[in-house]
MARBAGU-564688 format. One record per residue (C-alpha): x, y, z; residue number from 1; residue in three letters. Coordinates in nm, 3 decimals. Layout:
N
         u         v         w   num   residu
         X         Y         Z   NUM      ALA
...
***
This chain:
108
         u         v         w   num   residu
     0.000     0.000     0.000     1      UNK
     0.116     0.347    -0.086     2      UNK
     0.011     0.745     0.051     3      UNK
     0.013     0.953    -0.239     4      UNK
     0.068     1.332    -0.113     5      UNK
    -0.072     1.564    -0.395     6      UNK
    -0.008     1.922    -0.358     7      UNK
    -0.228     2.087    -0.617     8      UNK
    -0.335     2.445    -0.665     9      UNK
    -0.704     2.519    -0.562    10      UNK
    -0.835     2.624    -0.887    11      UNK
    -0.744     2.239    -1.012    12      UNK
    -0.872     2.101    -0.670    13      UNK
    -1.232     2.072    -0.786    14      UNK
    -1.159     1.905    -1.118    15      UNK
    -0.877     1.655    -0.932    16      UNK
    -1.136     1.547    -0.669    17      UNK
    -1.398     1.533    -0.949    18      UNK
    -1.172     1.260    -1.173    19      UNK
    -1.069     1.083    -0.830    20      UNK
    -1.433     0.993    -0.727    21      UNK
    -1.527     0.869    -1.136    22      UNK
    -1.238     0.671    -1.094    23      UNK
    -1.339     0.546    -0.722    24      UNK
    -1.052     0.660    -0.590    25      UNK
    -1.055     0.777    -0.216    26      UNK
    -0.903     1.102    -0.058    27      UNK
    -0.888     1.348     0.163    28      UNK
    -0.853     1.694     0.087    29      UNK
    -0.683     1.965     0.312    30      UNK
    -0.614     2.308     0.284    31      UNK
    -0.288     2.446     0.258    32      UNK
    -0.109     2.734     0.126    33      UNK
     0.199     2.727    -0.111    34      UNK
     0.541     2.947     0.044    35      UNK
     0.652     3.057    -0.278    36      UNK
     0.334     3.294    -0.392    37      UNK
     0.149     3.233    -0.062    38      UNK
    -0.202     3.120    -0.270    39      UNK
    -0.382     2.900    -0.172    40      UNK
    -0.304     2.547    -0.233    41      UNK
    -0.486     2.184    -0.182    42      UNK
    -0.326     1.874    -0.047    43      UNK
    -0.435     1.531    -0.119    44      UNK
    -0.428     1.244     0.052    45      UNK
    -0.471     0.919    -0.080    46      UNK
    -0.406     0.566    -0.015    47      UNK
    -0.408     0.282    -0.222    48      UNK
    -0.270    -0.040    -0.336    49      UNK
     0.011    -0.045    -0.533    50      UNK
    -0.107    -0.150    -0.848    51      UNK
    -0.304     0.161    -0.864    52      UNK
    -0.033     0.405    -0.781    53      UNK
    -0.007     0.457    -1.155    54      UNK
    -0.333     0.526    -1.258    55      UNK
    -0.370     0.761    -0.972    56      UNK
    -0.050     0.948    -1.076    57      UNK
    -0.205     0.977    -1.443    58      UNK
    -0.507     1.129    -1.314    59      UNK
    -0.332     1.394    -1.140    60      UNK
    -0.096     1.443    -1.419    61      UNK
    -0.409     1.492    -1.654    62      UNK
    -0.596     1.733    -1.414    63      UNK
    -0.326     1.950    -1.240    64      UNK
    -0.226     2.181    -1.560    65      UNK
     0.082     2.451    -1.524    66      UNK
     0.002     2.785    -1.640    67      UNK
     0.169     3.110    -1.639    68      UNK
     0.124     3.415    -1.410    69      UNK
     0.223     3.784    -1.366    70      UNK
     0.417     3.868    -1.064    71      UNK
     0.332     4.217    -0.981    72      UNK
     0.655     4.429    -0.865    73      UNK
     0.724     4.446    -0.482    74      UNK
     0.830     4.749    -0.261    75      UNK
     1.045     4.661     0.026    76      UNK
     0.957     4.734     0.337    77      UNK
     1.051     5.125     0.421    78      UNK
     1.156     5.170     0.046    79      UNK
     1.114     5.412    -0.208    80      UNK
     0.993     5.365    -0.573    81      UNK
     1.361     5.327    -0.708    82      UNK
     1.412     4.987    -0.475    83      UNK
     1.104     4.807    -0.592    84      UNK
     1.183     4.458    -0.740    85      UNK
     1.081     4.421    -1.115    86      UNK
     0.761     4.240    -1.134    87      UNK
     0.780     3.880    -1.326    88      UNK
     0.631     3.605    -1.465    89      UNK
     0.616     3.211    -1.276    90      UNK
     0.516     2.908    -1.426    91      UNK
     0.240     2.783    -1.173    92      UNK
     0.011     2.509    -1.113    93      UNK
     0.059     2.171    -1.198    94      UNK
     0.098     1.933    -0.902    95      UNK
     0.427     1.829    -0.624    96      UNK
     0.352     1.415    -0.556    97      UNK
     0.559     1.241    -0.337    98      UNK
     0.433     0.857    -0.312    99      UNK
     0.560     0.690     0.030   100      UNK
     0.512     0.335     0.170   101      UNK
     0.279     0.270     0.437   102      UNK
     0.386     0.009     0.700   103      UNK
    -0.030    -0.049     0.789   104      UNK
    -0.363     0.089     0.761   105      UNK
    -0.689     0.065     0.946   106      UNK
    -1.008     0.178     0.927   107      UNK
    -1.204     0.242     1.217   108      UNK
***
């Protein structure tokens, strides 16, 4: 058996949770918020056997799209206009998986 930690951002949650359930695939869905851009992020949990640990990374691969984004520019604390930092643009979205083993499960 395998946890599958799927870090997703919220505007894919919906869709991911969507293709998990067609697929009847359990998880559990927290809140969470990314350090990079501080927005708001989803984590996943799921567990399942290990022959499934593929499918479920395909379905995540097929939901979770990257996508680009306009940083705006950012004044330093106490600054003045000539020390803001130029504004930018980040590739987003898409989804951080880390599959780990699970020594036993139970449910109560």
């Amino acid at each position: 058996m395998k946890l599958v930690v799927a870090i997703v951002q919220d505007q894919d949650s919906q869709a991911l949770m969507k293709v998990l359930n067609k697929h009847n695939v359990r998880a559990t869905k927290l809140s969470s918020t990314g350090g990079f851009l501080r927005t708001g992020n989803t984590t996943f949990l799921i567990g399942t056997e290990d022959n499934r640990v593929l499918e479920v990374l395909r379905l995540i691969e097929k939901t979770g799209k990257q996508r680009e984004k306009e940083i705006p520019p950012i004044s330093p604390l106490g600054g003045s206009t000539e020390d803001f930092l130029p504004g930018y643009r980040a590739l987003v979205g898409g989804a951080t998986v880390f599959v780990l083993p699970i020594e036993q499960f139970h449910r109560f």
